[in-house]
C-alpha positions, -999 to +999 in steps of 0.1 A: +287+472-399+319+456-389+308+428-360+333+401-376+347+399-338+312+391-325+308+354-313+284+340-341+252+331-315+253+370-306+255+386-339+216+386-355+205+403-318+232+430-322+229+439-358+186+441-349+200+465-322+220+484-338+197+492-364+171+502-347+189+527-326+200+539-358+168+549-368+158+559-337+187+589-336+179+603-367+144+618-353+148+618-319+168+615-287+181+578-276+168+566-247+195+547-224+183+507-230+199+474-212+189+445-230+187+409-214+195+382-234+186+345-235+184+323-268+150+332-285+139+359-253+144+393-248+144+415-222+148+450-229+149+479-201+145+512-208+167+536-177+161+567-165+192+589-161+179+628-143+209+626-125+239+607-106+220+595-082+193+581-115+224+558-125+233+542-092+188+533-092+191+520-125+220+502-119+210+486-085+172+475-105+195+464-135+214+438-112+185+429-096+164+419-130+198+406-140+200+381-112+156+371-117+160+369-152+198+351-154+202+363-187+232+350-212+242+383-222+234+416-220+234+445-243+232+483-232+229+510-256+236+544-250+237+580-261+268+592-249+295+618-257+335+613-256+363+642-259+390+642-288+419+629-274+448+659-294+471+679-277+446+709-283+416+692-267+435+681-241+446+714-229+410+730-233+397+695-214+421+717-184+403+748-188+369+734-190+345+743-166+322+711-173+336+687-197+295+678-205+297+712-225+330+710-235+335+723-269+354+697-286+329+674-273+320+645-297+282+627-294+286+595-303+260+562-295+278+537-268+270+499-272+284+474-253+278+432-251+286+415-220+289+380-227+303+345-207+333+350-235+338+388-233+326+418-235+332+440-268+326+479-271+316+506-296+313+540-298+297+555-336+300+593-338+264+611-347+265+638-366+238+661-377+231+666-415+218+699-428+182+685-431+185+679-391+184+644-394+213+630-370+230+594-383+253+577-367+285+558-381+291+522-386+298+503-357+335+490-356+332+469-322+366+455-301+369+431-276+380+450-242+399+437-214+384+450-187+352+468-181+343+490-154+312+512-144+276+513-134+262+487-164+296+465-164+300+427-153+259+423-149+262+387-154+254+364-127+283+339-120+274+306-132+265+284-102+256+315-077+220+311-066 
């Protein structure tokens, strides 16, 4: 697992994470999970995701535990799905219908840690054995410059009430 770009006070809670989820893929399906951080507390939440509309809810009640619990960082984990980025994918991406059923679709599992210095992401490929048992790969987190979406900047600014 290469977390060598983690800040040191996040690492242990990560590597825990990322573990876990690890095991959890290779029987079953991953169920989208925010986790609130404080030193020594934990908050984990476990979303719901039917639909569109299921992401804006869980963001809105996300934001609002966020801003109760005023947590130090946050970690969401995610099963998620990318496209290859070749020339060939690319021009197929065009054609596609629905790019959820793309065929040069790649499942992957999505981490991310929001923290008062950063926020580094992750994506690890799963792939399915011929026993059935899905793994995923090891976790080669970067620091990003910016980060948008749903589950993105859920910090509360320090000194807002």
């Amino acid at each position: 697992m290469t977390i060598d770009c983690i800040p040191e006070q996040f690492k242990k809670t990560l590597e825990a994470i990322i573990q876990k989820s690890q095991e959890i893929i290779a029987n079953e399906k991953l169920a989208p999970i925010v986790f609130l951080c404080k030193p020594n507390e934990l908050c984990p939440v476990v979303l719901d995701f039917p639909d569109e509309a299921g992401k804006d809810l869980s963001s809105m009640v996300i934001a609002h535990l966020a801003q109760k619990f005023r947590p130090e960082y946050t970690i969401f984990v995610s099963e998620a799905w990318v496209l290859k980025t070749d020339d060939e994918s690319l021009a197929k991406r065009n054609m596609s219908q629905s790019l959820e059923h793309h065929p040069d679709r790649i499942d992957c599992i999505m981490y991310s840690l929001e923290t008062r210095y950063g926020v580094w992401m992750e994506t690890s490929e799963i792939k399915t054995g011929v026993d059935g048992k899905r793994t995923a790969g090891i976790p080669e987190f970067m620091q990003s410059a910016k980060t948008m979406g749903r589950f993105a900047n859920l910090l509360v600014p320090d000194g807002v009430q």
